[in-house]
Every structure is written in C-alpha cells, then in structure tokens.
C-alpha atoms as an extended CHARMM CRD file, in Angstrom:
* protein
*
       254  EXT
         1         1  UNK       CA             -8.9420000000      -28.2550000000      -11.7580000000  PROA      1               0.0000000000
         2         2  UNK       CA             -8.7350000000      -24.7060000000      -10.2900000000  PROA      2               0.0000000000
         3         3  UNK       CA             -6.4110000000      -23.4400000000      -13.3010000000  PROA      3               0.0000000000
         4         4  UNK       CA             -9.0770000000      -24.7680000000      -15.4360000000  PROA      4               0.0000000000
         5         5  UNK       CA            -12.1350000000      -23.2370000000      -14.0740000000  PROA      5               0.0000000000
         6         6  UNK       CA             -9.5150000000      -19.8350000000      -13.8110000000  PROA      6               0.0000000000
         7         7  UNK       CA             -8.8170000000      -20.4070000000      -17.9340000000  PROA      7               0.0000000000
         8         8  UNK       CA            -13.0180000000      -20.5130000000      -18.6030000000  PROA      8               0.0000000000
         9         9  UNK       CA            -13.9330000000      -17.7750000000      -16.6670000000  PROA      9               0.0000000000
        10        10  UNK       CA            -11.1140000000      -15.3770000000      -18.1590000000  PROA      10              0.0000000000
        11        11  UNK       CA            -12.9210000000      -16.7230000000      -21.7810000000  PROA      11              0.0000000000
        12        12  UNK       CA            -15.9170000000      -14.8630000000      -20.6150000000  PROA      12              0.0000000000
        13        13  UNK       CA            -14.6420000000      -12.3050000000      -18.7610000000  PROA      13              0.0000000000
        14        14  UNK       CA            -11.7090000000       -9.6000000000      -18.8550000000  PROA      14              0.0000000000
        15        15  UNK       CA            -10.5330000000      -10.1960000000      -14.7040000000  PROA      15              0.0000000000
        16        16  UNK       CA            -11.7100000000      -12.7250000000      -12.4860000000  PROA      16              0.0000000000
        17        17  UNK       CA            -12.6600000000      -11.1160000000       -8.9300000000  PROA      17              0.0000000000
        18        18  UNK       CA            -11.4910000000      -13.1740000000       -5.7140000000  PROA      18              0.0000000000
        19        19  UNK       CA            -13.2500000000      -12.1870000000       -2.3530000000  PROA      19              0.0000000000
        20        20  UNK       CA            -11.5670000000      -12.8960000000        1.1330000000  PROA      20              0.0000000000
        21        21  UNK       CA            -13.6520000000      -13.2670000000        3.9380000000  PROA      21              0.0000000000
        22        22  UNK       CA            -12.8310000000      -14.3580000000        7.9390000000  PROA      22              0.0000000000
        23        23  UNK       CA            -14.3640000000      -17.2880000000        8.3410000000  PROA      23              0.0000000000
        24        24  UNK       CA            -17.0070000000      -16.6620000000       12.3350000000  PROA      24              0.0000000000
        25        25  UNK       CA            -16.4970000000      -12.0730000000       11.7650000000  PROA      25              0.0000000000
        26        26  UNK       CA            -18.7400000000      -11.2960000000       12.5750000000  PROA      26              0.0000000000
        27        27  UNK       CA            -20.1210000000      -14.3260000000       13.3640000000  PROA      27              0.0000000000
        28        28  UNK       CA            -21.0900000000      -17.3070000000       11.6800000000  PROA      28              0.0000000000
        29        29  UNK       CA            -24.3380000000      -16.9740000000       10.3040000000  PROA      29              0.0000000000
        30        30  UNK       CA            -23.4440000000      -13.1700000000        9.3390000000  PROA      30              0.0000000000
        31        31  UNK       CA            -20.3250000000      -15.2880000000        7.8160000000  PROA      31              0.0000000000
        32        32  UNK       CA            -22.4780000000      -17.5140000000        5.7880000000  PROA      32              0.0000000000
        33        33  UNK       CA            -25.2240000000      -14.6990000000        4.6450000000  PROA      33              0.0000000000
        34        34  UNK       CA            -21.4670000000      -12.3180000000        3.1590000000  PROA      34              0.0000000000
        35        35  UNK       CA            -20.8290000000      -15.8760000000        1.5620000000  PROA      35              0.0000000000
        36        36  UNK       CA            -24.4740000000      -15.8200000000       -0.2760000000  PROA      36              0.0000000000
        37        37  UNK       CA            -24.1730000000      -12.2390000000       -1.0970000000  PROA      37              0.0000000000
        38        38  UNK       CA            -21.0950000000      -12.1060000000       -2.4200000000  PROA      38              0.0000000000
        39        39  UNK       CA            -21.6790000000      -15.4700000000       -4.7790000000  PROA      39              0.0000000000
        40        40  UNK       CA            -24.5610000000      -13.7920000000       -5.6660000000  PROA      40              0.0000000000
        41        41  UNK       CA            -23.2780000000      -10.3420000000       -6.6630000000  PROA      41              0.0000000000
        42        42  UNK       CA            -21.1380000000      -11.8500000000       -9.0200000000  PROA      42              0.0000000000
        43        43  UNK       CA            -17.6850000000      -13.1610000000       -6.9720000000  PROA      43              0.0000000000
        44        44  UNK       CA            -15.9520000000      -15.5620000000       -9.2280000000  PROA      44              0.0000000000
        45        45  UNK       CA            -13.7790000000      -17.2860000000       -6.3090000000  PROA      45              0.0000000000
        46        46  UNK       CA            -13.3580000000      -16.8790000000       -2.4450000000  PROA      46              0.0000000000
        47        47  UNK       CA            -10.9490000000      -16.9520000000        0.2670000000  PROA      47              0.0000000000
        48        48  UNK       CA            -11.7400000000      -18.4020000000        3.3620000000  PROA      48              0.0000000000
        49        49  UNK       CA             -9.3900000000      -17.4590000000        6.2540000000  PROA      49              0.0000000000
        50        50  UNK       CA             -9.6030000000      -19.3800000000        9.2770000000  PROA      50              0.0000000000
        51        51  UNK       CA             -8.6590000000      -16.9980000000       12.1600000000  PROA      51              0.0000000000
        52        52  UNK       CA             -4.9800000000      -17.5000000000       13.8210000000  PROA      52              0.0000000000
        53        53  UNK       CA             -4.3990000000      -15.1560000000       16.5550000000  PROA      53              0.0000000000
        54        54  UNK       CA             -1.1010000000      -14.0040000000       14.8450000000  PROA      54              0.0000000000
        55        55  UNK       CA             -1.5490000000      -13.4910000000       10.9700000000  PROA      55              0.0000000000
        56        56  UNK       CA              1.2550000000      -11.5430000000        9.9940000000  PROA      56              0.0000000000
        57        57  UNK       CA              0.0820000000      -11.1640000000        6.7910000000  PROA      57              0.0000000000
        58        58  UNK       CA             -2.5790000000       -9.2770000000        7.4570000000  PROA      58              0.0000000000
        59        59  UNK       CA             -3.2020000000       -5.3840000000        8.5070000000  PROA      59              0.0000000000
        60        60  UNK       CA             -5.2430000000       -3.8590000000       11.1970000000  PROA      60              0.0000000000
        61        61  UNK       CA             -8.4680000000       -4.6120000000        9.3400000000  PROA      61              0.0000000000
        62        62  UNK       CA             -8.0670000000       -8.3180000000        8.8700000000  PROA      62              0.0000000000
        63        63  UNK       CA             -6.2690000000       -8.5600000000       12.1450000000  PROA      63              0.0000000000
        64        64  UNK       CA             -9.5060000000       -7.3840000000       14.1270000000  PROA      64              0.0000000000
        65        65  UNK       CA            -11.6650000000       -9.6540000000       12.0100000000  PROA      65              0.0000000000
        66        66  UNK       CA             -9.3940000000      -12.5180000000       13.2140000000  PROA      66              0.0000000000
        67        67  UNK       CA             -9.4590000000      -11.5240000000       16.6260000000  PROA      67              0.0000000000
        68        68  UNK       CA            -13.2530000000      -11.1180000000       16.6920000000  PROA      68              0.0000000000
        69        69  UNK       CA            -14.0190000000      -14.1380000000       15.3640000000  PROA      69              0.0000000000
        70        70  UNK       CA            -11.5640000000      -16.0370000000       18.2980000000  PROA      70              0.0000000000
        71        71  UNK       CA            -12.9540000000      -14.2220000000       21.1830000000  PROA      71              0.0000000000
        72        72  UNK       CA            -16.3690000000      -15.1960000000       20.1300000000  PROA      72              0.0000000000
        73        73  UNK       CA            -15.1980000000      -18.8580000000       19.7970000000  PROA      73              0.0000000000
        74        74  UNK       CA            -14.6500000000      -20.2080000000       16.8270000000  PROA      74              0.0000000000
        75        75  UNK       CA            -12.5810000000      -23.1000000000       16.4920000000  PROA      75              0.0000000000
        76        76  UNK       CA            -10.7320000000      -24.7230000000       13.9100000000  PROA      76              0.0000000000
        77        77  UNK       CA            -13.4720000000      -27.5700000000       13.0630000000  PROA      77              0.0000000000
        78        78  UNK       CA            -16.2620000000      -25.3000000000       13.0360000000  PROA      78              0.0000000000
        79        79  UNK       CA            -14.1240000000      -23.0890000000       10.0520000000  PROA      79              0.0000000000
        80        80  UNK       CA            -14.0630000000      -26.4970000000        8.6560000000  PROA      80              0.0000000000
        81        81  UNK       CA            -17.4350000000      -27.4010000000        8.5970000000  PROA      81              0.0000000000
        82        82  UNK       CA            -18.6060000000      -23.5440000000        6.9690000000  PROA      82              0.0000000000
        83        83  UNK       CA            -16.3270000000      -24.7620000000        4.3240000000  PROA      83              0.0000000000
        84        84  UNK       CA            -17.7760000000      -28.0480000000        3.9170000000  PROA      84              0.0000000000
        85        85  UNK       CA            -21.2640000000      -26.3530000000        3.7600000000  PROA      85              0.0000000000
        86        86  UNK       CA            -20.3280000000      -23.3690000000        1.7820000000  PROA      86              0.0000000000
        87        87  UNK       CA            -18.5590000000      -25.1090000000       -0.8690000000  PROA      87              0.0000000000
        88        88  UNK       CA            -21.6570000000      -27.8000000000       -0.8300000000  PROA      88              0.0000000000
        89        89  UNK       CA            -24.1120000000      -25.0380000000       -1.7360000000  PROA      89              0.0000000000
        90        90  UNK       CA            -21.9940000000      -22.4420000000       -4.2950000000  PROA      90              0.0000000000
        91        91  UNK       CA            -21.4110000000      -23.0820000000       -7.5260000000  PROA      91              0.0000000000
        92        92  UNK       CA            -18.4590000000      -21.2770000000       -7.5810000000  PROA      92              0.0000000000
        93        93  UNK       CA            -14.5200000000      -22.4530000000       -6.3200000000  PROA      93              0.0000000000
        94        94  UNK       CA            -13.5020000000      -21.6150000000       -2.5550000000  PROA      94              0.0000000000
        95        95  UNK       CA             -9.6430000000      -22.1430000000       -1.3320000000  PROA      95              0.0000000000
        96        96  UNK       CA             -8.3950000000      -21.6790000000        2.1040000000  PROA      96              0.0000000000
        97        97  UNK       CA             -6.3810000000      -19.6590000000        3.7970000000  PROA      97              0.0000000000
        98        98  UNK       CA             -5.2890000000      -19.5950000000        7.1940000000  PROA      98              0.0000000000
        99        99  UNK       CA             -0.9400000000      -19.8180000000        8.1940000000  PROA      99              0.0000000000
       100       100  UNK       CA              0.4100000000      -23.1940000000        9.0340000000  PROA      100             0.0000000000
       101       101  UNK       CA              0.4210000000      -23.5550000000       12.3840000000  PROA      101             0.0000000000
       102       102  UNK       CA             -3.2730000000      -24.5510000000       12.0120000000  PROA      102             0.0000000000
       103       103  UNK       CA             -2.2760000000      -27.1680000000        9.3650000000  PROA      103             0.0000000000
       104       104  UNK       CA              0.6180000000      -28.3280000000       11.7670000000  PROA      104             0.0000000000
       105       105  UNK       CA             -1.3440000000      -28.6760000000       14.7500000000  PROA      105             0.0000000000
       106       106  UNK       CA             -4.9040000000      -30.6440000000       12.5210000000  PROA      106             0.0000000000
       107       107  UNK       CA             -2.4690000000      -32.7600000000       10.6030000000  PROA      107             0.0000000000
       108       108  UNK       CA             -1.0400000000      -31.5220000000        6.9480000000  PROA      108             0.0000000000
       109       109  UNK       CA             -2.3410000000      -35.3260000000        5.2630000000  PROA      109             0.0000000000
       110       110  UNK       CA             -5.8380000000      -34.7730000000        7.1440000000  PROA      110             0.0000000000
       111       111  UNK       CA             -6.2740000000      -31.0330000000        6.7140000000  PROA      111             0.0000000000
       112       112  UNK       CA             -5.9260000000      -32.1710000000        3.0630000000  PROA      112             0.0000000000
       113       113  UNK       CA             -8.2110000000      -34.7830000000        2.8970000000  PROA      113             0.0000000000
       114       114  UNK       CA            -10.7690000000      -32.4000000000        4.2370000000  PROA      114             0.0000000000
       115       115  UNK       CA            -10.2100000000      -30.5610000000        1.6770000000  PROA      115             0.0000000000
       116       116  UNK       CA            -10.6440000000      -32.8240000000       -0.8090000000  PROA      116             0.0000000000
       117       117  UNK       CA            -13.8610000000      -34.8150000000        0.9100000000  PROA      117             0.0000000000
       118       118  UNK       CA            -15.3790000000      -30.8580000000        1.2450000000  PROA      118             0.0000000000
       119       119  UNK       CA            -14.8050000000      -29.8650000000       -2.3270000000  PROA      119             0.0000000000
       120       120  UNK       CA            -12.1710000000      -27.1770000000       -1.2390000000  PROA      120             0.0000000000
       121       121  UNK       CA            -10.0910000000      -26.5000000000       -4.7480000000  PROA      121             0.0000000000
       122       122  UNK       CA             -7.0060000000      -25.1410000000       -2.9170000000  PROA      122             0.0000000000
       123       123  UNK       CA             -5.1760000000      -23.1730000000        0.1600000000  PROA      123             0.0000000000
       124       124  UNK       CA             -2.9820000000      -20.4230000000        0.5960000000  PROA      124             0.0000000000
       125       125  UNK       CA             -0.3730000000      -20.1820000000        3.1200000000  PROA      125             0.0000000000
       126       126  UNK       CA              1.4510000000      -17.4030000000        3.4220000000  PROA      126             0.0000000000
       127       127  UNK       CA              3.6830000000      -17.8420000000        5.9960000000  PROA      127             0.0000000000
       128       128  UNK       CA              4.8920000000      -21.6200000000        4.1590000000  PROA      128             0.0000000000
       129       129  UNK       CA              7.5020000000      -21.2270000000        1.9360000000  PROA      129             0.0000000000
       130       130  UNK       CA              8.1950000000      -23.5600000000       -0.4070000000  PROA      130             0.0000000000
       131       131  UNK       CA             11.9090000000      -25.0520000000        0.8370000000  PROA      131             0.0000000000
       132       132  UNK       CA              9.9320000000      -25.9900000000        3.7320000000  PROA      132             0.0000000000
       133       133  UNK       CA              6.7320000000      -27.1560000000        2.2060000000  PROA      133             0.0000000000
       134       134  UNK       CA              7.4810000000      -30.7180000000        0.8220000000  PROA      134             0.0000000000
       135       135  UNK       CA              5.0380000000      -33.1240000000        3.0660000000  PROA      135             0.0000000000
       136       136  UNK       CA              2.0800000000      -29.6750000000        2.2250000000  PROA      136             0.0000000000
       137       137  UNK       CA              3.0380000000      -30.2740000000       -1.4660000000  PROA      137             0.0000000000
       138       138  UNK       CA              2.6820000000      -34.0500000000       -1.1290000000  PROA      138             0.0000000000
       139       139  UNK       CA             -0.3120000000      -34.0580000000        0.3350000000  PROA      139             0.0000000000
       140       140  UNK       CA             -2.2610000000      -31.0790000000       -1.7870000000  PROA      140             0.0000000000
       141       141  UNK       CA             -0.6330000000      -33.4250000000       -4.7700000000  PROA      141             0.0000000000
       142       142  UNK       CA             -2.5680000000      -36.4850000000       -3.8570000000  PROA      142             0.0000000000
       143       143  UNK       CA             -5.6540000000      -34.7040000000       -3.6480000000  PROA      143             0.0000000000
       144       144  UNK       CA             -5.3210000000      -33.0950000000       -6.6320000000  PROA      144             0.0000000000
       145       145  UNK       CA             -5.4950000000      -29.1590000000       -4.4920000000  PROA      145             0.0000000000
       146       146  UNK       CA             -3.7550000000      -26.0650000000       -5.8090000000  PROA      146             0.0000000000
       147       147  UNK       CA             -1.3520000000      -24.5750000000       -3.4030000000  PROA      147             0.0000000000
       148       148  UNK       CA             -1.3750000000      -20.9990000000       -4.4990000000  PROA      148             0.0000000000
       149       149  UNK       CA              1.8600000000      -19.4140000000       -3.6630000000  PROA      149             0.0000000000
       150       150  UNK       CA              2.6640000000      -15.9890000000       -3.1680000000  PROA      150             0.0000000000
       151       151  UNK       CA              5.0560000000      -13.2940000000       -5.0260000000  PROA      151             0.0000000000
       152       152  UNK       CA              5.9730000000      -10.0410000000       -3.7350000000  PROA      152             0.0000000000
       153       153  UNK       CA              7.8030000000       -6.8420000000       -5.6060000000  PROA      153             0.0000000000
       154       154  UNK       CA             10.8260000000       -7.9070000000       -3.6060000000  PROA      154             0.0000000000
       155       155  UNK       CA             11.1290000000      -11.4560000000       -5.1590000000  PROA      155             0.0000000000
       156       156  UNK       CA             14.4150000000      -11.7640000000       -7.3280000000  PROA      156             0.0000000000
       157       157  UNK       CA             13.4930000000      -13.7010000000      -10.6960000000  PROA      157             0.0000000000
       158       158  UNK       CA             15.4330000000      -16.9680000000       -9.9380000000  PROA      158             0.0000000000
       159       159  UNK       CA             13.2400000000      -17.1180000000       -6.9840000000  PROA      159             0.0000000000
       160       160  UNK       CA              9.7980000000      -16.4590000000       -8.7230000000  PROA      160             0.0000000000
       161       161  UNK       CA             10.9610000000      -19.4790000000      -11.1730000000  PROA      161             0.0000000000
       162       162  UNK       CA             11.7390000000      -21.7340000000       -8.2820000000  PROA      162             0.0000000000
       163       163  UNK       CA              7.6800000000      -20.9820000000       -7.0880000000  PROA      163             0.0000000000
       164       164  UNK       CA              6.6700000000      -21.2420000000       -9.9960000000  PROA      164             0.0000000000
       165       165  UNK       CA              7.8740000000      -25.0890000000      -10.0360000000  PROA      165             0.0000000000
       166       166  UNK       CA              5.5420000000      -25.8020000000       -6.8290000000  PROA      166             0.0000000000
       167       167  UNK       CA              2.8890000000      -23.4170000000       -7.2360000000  PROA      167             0.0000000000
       168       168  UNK       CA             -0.7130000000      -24.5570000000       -8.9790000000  PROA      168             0.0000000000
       169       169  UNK       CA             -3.9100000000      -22.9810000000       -9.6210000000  PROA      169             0.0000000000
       170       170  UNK       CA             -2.6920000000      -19.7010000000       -9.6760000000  PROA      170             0.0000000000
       171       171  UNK       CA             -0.2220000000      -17.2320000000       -8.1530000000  PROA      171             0.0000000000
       172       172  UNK       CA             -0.9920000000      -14.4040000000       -5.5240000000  PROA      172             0.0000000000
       173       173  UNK       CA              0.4310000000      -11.7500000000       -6.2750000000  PROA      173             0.0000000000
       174       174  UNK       CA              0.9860000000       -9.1280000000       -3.5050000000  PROA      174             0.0000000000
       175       175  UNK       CA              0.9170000000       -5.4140000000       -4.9820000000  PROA      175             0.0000000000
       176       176  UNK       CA              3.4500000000       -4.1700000000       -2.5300000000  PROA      176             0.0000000000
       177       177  UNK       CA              5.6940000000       -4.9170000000        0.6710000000  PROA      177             0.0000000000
       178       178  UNK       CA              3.6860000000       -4.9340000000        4.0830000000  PROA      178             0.0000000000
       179       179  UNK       CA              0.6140000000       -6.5780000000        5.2730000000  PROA      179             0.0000000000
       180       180  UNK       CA             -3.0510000000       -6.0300000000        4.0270000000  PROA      180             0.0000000000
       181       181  UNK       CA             -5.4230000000       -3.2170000000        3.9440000000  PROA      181             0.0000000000
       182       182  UNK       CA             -2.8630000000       -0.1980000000        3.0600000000  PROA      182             0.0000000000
       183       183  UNK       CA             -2.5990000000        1.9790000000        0.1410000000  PROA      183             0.0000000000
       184       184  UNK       CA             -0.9180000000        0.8230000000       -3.2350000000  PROA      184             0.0000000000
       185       185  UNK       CA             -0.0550000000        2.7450000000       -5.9970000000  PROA      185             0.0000000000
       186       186  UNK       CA             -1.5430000000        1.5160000000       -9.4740000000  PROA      186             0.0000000000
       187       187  UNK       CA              1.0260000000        3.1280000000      -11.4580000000  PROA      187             0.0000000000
       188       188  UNK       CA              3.8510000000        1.8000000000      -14.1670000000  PROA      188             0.0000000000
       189       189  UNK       CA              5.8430000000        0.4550000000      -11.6780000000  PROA      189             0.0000000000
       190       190  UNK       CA              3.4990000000       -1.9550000000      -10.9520000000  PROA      190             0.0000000000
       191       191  UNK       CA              3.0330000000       -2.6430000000      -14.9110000000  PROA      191             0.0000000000
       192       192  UNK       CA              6.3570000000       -3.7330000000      -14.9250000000  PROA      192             0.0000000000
       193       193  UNK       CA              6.0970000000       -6.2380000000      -11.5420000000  PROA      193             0.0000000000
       194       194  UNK       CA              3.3240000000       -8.1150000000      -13.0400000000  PROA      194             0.0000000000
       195       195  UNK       CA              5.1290000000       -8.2810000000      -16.2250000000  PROA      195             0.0000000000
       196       196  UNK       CA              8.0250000000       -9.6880000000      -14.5740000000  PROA      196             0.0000000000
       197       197  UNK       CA              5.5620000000      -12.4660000000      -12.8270000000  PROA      197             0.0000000000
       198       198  UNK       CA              4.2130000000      -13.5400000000      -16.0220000000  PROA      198             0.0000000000
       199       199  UNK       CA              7.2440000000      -14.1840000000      -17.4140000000  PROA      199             0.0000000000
       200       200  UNK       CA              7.9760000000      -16.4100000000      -14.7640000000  PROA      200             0.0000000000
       201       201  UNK       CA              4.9240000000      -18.4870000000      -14.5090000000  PROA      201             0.0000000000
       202       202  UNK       CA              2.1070000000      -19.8480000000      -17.1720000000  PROA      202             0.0000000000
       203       203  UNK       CA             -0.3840000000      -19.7250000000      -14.1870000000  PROA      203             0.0000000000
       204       204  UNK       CA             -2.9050000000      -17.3510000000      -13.9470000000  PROA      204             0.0000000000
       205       205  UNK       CA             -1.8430000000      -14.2950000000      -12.0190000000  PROA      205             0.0000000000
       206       206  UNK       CA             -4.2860000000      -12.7700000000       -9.3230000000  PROA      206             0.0000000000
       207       207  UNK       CA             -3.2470000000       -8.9160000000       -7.3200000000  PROA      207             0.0000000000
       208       208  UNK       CA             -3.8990000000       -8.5620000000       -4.1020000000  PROA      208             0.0000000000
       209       209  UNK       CA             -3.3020000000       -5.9490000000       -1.1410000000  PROA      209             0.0000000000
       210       210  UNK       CA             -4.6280000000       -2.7170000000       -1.8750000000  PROA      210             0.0000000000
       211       211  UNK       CA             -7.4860000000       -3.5370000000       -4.7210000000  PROA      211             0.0000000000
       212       212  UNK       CA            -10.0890000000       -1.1890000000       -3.4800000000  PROA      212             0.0000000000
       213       213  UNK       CA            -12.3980000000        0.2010000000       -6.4260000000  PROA      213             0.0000000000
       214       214  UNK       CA            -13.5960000000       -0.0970000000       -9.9880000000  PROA      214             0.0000000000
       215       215  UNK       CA            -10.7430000000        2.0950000000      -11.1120000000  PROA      215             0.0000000000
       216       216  UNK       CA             -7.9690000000       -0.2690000000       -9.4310000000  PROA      216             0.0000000000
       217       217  UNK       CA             -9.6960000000       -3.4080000000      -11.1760000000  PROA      217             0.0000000000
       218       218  UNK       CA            -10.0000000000       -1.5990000000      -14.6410000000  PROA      218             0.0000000000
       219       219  UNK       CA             -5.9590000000       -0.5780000000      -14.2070000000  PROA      219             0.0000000000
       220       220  UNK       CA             -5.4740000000       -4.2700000000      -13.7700000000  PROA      220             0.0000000000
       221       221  UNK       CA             -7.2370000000       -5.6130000000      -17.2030000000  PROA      221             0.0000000000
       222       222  UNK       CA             -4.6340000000       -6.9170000000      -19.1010000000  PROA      222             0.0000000000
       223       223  UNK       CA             -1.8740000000       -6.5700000000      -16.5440000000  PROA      223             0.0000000000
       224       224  UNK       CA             -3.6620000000      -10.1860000000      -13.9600000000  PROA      224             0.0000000000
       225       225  UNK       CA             -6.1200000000      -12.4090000000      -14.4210000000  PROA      225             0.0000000000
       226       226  UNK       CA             -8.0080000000      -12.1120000000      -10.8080000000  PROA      226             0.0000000000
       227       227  UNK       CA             -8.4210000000       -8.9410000000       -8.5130000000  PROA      227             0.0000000000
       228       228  UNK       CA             -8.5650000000       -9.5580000000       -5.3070000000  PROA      228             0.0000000000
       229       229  UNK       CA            -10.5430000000       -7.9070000000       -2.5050000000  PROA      229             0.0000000000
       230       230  UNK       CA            -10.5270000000       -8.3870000000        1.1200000000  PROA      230             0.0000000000
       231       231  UNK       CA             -9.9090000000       -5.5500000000        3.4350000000  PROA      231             0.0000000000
       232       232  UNK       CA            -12.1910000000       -2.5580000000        1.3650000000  PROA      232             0.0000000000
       233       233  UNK       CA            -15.2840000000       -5.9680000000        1.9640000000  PROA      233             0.0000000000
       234       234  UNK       CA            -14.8770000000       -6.0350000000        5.5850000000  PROA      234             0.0000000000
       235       235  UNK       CA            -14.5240000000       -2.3240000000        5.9670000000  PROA      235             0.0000000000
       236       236  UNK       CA            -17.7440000000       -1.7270000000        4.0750000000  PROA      236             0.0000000000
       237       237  UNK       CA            -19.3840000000       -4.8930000000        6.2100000000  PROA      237             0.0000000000
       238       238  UNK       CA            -18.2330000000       -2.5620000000        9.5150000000  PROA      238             0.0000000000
       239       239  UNK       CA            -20.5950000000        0.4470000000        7.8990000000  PROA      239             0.0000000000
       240       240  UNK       CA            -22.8930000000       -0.7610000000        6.4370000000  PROA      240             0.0000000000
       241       241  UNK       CA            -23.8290000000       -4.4530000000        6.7000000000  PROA      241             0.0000000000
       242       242  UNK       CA            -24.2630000000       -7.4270000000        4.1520000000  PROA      242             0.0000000000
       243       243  UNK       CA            -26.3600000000       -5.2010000000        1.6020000000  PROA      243             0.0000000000
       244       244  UNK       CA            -23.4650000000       -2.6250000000        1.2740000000  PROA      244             0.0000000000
       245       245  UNK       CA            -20.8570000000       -5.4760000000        0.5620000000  PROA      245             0.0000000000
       246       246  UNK       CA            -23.3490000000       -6.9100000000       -2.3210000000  PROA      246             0.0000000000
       247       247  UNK       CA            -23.8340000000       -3.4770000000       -3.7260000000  PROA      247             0.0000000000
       248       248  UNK       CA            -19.8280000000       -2.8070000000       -3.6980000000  PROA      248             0.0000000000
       249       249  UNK       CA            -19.1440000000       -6.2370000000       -5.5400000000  PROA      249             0.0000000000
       250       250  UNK       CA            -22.1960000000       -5.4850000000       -8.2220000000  PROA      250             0.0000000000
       251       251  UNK       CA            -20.2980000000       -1.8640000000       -8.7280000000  PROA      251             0.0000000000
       252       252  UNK       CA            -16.8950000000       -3.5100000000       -9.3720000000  PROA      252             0.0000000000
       253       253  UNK       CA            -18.0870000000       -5.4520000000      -11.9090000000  PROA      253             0.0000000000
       254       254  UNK       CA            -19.6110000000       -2.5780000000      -14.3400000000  PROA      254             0.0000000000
C-alpha cells in the first residue's frame, strides 16, 4: 500500500519529500499544529519518532528534541494516540519511527496492530536489523505495514540484496556514516551510492541525513525518489516557530 501511494506521487511529481518530526517537542499541541503545517505546505509523507532516551541514530538536534519531549512527559501511549489522530485527519501516509526497545517493551504483535487499527502505513527501526527481526517482520506482514529498512555507504552489495528481501515500502537511505543533523556532501560519490542501491532493490529509494535546501533536493532528482528532512525542520522550529517551518517546506518545493 505504501509503495503504491510512493509509485503515484512520483507520476506527478519529480521527488517525493518525507518530513520527520518528534512526536510531544515541543510539546504536543505545538506537535500537532508542525503536523498541519507541514501537510499543508505540501509534505508528501511523515515520520513520527516517538522519543527513546537513547537514539543513537540521531545527532545533537534530534537528540534534544527527544529529550525535551521526555522531561516534559510524554509517554509511549500518548505518541500513540497523536498518531491515531494525526493519521485520522491527513490525507497523506505517516510511518513510525522510534528504536525497538519501545516495540519490545509495548509488545511487537500489539504495537502492530495499533498500527494497523490507526491507519499507520509503516515503521522504521533503525537500530533492528533484519537477522534479528523475524517476529517484527511477521507481525508488520499480517497487517499488511512496510518495514522500511535502512542502507548506509558502508553496506557491501550482498548485504543490500539480503534487505532488500525484507524491506517494503521503500528503503532509507542514509547519505553518509554518523548520526543525523551533520553535513553531507552532494557530490558524484554519492551518484554512485544511490546507483548502487537501486540496483539492489525495485523499491523506491528515499535520502536522508543531511538534506537541508532546495539545492540538495534538486541534486537528488533522478538520483531517489523521496528527500528527506528532519533536523534543518526542527532547527528552523527553534528560530522561528511553526510559520518558518511552513515557509521552508513551500520553498523546497519550487
């Protein structure tokens, strides 16, 4: 179902853009009101990260956001219910993400079913890999979810065809090694990555980590299917508020 809504949208458009957001930073409401905004500006898909108060995947941006939204509270079934309402009320799709402790600890089968009963279309999981992922892939299976999976530059090609197997929806691909929110290089060398993920997988491909401005998105026409923002959002949300997010996502899109 994801893929498919992924293969229409490319029909009409060159690159998809994915927005990340931390589900309670700065708060709830102000969650719910980036949400609108964003949707409204244009957004195609969204993350939703549940805060974990150790997401190694993420850079000092993203971390804070995390850490914010825990000290003021926010628990696992309130991140839930946003999702439940969010994806109630947008017409577009909205996926998870969060690392699996928080799946271990609510129950893989029932985080799933949430999923499904909420109108979720997927999760990503970046600390999960996929030797260790079979009762995840059972249960996103019977629900008919997308796990995304992720690929890095380091990735050897037997390996990228092994995720490819599992993977559904799409794949995330990360621009570079490290965690979120530092600078990547939009060069030839990255040409030739994202070559080397497409010919491992028929899935849409969607570039993360570094994705920061118009240029970056027009570098990636042709090259991935989805660009994906998070850390340049939150950093712009820090300045300037909810307006200054909208009017960032309206100029990417140009």
């Amino acid at each position: 179902m994801l893929e498919s809504y992924i293969r229409s949208r490319l029909a009409e458009k060159k690159i998809l853009l994915m927005t990340h957001i931390v589900i309670g930073y700065p708060s709830l409401d102000a969650s719910l009101e980036i949400v609108r905004t964003m949707v409204e500006a244009g957004v195609d898909l969204m993350e939703l990260q549940i805060p974990f108060s150790e997401p190694i995947a993420d850079g000092p941006v993203i971390l804070k956001a995390n850490q914010r939204a825990l000290a003021n509270g926010v628990t696992v079934k309130q991140c839930l219910d946003f999702g439940s309402r969010v994806a109630g009320r947008f017409p577009i799709p909205f996926l998870y993400m969060t690392y699996f402790n928080i799946l271990f600890k609510f129950g893989v089968d029932r985080f799933a079913e949430h999923m499904q009963k909420a109108g979720l279309h997927g999760a990503i999981v970046p600390d999960l890999p996929p030797e260790e992922a079979g009762d995840y892939l059972k249960a996103m299976g019977e629900k008919h979810l997308a796990p995304v999976f992720i690929y890095s530059p380091t990735t050897p090609t037997d390996r990228l065809n092994a995720i490819a197997d599992v993977a559904d929806g799409f794949i995330y691909c990360v621009a570079r090694k490290g965690v979120t929110g530092g600078q990547t290089e939009f060069s030839l060398q990255l040409d030739g990555y994202l070559a080397r993920c497409r010919a491992a997988t028929s899935l849409p491909l969607a570039l993360g980590f570094g994705v920061k401005d118009r240029s970056d998105i027009k570098f990636l026409e042709g090259k991935a299917d989805i660009a994906v923002i998070g850390t340049q959002a939150l950093r712009l949300m820090e300045d300037g508020g909810v307006d200054a997010v909208g009017n960032f996502i309206r100029e990417l899109q140009r």
